[in-house]
C-alpha positions in Angstrom: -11.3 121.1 -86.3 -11.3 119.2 -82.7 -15.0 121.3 -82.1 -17.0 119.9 -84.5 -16.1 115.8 -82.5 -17.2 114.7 -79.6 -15.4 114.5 -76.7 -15.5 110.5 -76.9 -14.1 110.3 -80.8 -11.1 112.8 -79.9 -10.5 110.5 -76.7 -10.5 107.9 -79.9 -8.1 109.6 -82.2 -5.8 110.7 -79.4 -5.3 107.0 -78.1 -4.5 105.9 -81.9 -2.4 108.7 -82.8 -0.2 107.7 -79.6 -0.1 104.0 -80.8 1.2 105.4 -84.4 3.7 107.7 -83.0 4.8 104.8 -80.3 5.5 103.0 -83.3 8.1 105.1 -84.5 10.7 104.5 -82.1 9.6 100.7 -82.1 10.5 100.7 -85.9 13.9 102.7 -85.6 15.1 100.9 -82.5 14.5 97.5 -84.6 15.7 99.1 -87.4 19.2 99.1 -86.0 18.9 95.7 -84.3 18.4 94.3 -87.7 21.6 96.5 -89.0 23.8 95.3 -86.6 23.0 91.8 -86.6 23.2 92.1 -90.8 20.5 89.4 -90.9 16.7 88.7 -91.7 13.8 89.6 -89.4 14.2 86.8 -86.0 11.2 84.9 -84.5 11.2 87.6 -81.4 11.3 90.6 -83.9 8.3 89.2 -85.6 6.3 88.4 -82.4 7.1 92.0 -80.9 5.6 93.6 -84.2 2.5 91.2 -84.3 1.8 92.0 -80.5 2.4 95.9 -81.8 -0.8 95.6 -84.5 -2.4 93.4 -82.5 -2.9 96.2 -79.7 -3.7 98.5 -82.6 -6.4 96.4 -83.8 -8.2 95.7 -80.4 -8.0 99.4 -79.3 -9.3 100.2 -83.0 -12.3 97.3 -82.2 -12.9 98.2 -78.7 -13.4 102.4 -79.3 -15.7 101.7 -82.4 -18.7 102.5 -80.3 -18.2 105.2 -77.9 -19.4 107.9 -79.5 -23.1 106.4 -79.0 -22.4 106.3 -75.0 -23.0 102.6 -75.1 -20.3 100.7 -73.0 -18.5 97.5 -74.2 -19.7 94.5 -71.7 -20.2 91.7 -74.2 -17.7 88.4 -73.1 -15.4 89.2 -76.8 -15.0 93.1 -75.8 -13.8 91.9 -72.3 -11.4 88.8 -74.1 -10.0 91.9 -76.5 -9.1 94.1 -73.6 -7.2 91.1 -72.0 -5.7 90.8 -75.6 -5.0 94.4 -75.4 -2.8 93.6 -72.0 -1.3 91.0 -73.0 0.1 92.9 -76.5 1.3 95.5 -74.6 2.9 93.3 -72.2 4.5 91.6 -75.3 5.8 94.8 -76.6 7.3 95.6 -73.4 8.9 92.2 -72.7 10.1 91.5 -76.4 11.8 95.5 -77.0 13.0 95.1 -73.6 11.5 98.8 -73.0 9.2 100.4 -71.1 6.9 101.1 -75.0 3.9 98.5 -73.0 3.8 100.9 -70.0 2.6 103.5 -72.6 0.6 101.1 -74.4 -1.1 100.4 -70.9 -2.0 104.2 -70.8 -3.7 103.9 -74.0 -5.9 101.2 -73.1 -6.2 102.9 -70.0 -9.0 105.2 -72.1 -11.1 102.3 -73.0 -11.2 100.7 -69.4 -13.7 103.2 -67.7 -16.3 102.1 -70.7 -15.9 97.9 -70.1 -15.6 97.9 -66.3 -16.9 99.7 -63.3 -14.7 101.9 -62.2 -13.6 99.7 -58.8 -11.7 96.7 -61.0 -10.9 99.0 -63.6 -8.6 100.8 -61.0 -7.2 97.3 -60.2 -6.2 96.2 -63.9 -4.6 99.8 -64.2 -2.4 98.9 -61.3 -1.8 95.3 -62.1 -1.0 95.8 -65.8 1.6 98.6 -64.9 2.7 96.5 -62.0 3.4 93.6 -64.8 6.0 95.7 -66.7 8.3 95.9 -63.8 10.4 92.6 -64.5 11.4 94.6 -67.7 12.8 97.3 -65.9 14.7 95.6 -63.6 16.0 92.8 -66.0 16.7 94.3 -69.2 16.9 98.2 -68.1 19.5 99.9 -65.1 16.8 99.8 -62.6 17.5 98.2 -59.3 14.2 96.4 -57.6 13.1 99.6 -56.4 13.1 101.6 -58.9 11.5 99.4 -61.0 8.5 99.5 -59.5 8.7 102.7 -58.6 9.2 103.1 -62.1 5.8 101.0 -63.4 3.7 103.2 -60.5 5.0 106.1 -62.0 3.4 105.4 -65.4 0.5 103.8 -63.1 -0.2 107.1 -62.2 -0.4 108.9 -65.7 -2.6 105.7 -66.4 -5.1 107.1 -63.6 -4.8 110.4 -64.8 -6.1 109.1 -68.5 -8.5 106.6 -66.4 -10.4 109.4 -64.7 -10.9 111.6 -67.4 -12.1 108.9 -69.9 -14.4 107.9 -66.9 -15.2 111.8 -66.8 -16.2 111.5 -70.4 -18.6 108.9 -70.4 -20.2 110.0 -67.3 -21.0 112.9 -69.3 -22.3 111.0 -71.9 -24.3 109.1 -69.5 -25.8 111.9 -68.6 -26.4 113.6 -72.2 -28.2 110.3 -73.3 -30.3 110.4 -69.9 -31.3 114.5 -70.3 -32.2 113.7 -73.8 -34.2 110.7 -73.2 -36.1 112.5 -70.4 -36.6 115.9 -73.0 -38.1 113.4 -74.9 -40.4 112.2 -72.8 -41.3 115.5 -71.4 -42.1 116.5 -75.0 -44.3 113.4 -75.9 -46.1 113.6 -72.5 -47.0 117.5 -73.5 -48.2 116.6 -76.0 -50.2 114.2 -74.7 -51.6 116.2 -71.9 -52.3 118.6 -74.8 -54.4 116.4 -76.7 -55.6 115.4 -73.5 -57.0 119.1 -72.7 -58.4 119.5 -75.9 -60.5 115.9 -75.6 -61.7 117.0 -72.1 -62.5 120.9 -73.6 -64.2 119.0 -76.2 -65.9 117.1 -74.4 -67.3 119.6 -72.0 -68.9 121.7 -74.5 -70.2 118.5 -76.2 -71.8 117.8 -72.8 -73.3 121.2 -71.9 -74.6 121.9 -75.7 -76.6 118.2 -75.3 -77.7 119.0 -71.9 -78.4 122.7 -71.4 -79.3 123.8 -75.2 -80.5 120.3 -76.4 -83.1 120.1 -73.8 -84.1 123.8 -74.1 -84.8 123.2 -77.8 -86.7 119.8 -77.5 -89.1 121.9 -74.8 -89.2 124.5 -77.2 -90.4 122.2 -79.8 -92.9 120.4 -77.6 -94.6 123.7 -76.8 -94.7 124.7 -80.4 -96.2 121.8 -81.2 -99.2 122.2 -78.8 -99.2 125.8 -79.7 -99.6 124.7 -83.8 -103.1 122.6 -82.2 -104.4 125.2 -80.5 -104.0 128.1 -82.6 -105.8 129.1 -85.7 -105.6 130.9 -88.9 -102.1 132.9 -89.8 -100.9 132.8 -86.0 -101.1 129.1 -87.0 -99.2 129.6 -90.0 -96.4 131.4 -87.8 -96.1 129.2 -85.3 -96.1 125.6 -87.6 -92.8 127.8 -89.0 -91.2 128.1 -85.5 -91.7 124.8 -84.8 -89.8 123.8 -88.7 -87.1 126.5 -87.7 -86.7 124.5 -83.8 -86.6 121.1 -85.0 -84.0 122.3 -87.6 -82.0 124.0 -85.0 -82.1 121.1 -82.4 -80.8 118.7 -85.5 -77.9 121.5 -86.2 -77.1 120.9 -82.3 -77.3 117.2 -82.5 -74.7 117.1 -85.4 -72.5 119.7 -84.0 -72.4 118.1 -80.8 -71.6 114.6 -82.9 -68.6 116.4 -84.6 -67.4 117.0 -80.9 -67.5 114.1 -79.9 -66.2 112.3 -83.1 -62.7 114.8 -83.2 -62.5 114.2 -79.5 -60.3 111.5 -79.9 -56.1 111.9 -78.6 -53.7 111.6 -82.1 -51.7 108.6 -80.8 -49.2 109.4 -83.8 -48.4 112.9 -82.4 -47.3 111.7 -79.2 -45.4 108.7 -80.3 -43.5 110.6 -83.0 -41.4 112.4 -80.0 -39.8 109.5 -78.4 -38.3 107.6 -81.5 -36.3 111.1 -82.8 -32.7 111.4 -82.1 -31.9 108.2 -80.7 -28.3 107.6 -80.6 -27.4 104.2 -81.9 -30.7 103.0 -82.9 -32.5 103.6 -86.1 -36.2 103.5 -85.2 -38.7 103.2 -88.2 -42.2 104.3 -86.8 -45.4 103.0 -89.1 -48.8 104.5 -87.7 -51.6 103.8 -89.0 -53.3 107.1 -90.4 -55.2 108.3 -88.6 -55.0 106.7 -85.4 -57.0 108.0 -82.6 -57.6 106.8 -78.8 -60.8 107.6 -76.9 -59.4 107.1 -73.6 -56.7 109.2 -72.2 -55.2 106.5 -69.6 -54.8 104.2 -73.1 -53.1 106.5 -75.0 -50.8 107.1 -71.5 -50.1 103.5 -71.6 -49.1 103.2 -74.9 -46.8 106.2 -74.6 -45.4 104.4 -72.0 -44.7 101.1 -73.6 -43.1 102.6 -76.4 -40.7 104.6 -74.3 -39.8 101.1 -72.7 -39.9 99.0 -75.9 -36.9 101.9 -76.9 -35.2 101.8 -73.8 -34.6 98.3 -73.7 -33.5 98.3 -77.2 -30.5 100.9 -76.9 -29.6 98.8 -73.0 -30.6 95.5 -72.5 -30.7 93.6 -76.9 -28.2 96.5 -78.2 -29.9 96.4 -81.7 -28.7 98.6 -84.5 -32.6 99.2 -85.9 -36.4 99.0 -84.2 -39.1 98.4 -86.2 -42.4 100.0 -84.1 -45.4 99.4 -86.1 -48.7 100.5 -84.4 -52.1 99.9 -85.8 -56.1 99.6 -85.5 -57.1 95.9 -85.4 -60.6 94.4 -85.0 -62.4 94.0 -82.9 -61.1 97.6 -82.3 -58.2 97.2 -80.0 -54.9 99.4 -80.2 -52.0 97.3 -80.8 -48.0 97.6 -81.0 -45.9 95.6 -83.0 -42.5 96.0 -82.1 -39.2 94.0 -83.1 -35.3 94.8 -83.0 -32.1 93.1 -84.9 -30.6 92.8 -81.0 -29.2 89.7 -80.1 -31.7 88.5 -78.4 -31.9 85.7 -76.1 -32.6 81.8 -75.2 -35.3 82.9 -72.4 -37.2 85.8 -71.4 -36.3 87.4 -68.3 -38.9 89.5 -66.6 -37.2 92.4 -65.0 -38.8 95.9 -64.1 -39.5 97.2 -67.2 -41.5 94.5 -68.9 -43.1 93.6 -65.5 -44.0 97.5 -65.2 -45.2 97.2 -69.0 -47.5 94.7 -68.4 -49.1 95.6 -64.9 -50.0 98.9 -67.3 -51.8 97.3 -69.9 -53.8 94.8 -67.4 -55.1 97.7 -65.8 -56.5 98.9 -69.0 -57.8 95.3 -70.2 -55.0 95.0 -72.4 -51.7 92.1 -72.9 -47.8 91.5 -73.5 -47.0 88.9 -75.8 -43.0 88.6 -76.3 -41.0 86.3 -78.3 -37.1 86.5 -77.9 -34.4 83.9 -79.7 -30.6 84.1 -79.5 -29.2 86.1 -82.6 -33.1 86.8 -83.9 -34.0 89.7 -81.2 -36.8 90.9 -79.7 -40.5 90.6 -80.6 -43.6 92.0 -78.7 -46.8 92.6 -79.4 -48.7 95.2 -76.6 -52.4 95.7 -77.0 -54.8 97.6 -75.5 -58.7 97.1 -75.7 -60.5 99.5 -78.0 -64.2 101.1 -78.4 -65.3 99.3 -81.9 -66.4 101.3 -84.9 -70.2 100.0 -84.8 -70.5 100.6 -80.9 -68.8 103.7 -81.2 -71.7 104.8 -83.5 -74.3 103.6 -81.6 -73.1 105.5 -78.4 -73.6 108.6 -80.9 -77.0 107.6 -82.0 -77.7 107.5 -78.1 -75.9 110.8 -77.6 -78.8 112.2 -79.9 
């Protein structure tokens, strides 16, 4: 059953099936306490069983998420992992055992996800550290065994450290190999619609150039043949002249057609980069059908919305992305983007909205973003277009 979860839910259900199990012995030891006494549940009793669910709950709260491989380094994730130390603590303090030193392992599997791995190493030893008064007050340790005692169970805590660090490192590194297999698939297919413009073109070009002008010449002379001729020869050649202007119209609109499906499908290379993004729903509305004349555009806008994703899975930690990208007069390309992150009171430029909008001057196009705390993230990317009408009049010159 363990091979169909991910390494990161098992690390889960191992740390909580150790917190159920450690409360077996809690219950029992109590138990007796309670027997032996032949009285009601006492103030301490209550507090040590309280600190016991209150470590279940945070450790519960704190691994909800790590299956996505997104880390935990919001101020209440950081204030329930000091909750988490101090509950274990408790238990250890209130039992008068060495249960918090265990309790310490378990949270020992969420540290490596809230902290880097340098002060995560120092709580480890800190926390253990803490438990040694219990030891040597309540238990038949002398001072040094006490703490050799807590380092002891320090070091089966950095045993459980390294390999949960081991575990998101590798998730790290799953979430950055997918995200660059995505982009190597939307940038194929870009360069493949890309190829096919440029093929396109070409044979556009040489069709207007080398058997457009041969026809028009052909024409002309027909047509000065058709005055000097006479009788059935001029018959014949009035109907090569009728069959040459036909043909040079049937290359006109062929080479039209070229030119008017030599366009890049914006919507097949977009499509790549919002699939299989873990912990973000991303609902994608293109406008049908939405071509790009220019390859450098469409490159642009491939890029923006790989950063527009990026930054919602990293920086606003949204649940959902709305990408919507459409045709607006007076032709331009624009993106319409918002997340349900939590947004912000200011924008902060840093290298990826700074790299965003260096890409769309280049092209003639803006950034516009918006940003609230608790509303998310709005932008709007555009990127100037050919219009419809001039696009047809640089076919009627084509002709």
């Amino acid at each position: 059953m363990l091979g169909y979860l991910s390494q990161t839910r098992v690390l889960r259900l191992a740390g909580l099936f150790t917190w159920v199990m450690l409360g077996l012995p809690l219950v029992y030891s109590q138990y007796e306490a309670l027997v032996r006494r032949g009285g009601g549940m006492d103030l301490p009793t209550a507090l040590l069983f309280v600190a016991y669910f209150a470590f279940g709950g945070g450790y519960l709260w704190l691994t909800r998420g790590l299956r996505d491989g997104g880390g935990h380094s919001a101020w209440y994730d950081r204030a329930i992992l000091v909750l988490l130390t101090i509950s274990a603590l408790a238990v250890s303090f209130l039992s008068g055992s060495g249960l918090g030193s265990i309790l310490m392992m378990v949270a020992a599997g969420v540290i490596p996800w809230m902290l880097p791995a340098r002060f995560g190493v120092i709580w480890l030893l800190v926390s253990q550290l803490a438990v040694a008064p219990v030891y040597y007050l309540f238990l038949p340790f002398s001072l040094f065994e006490a703490v050799m005692q807590s380092l002891l169970y320090g070091g089966f805590s950095m045993f459980i450290f390294v390999t949960s660090l081991v575990a998101r490192q590798q998730t790290d590194a799953r979430e950055e190999q997918r995200r660059l297999n995505t982009e190597l698939r939307a940038t194929r297919v870009l360069l493949a619609e890309s190829a096919r413009v440029n093929e396109r073109t070409r044979i556009s070009r040489e069709l207007h150039d080398l058997l457009g002008h041969h026809l028009t010449a052909l024409s002309l002379n027909l047509e000065v043949a058709g005055h000097i001729t006479e009788g059935q020869a001029q018959e014949h050649v009035h109907q090569a002249h009728t069959l040459a202007k036909l043909l040079l119209t049937d290359v006109r609109e062929a080479v039209s057609q070229l030119r008017d499906s030599g366009a890049i499908d914006l919507a097949a290379a977009l499509r790549p980069l919002t699939e299989q993004v873990p912990s973000l729903d991303i609902h994608l509305d293109i406008e049908e059908p939405l071509s790009v004349e220019d390859p450098e555009q469409a490159h642009v806008l491939l890029r923006c919305t790989q950063e527009i994703i990026t930054n919602a899975v990293r920086h606003a930690r949204a649940r959902n992305l709305w990408i919507q990208v459409q045709r607006e007069p007076p032709g331009q390309v624009v993106v319409h983007a918002h997340d349900d992150g939590v947004g912000a009171d200011g924008i902060v430029i840093g290298n990826g909205l700074r790299g965003m909008r260096e890409r769309l001057q280049q092209c003639g196009g803006e950034l516009q973003i918006e940003t609230h705390r608790g509303q998310g993230f709005r932008l709007r990317a555009s990127v100037p277009g050919v219009p419809v009408l001039m696009l047809g009049a640089i076919l009627e010159g084509v002709r």
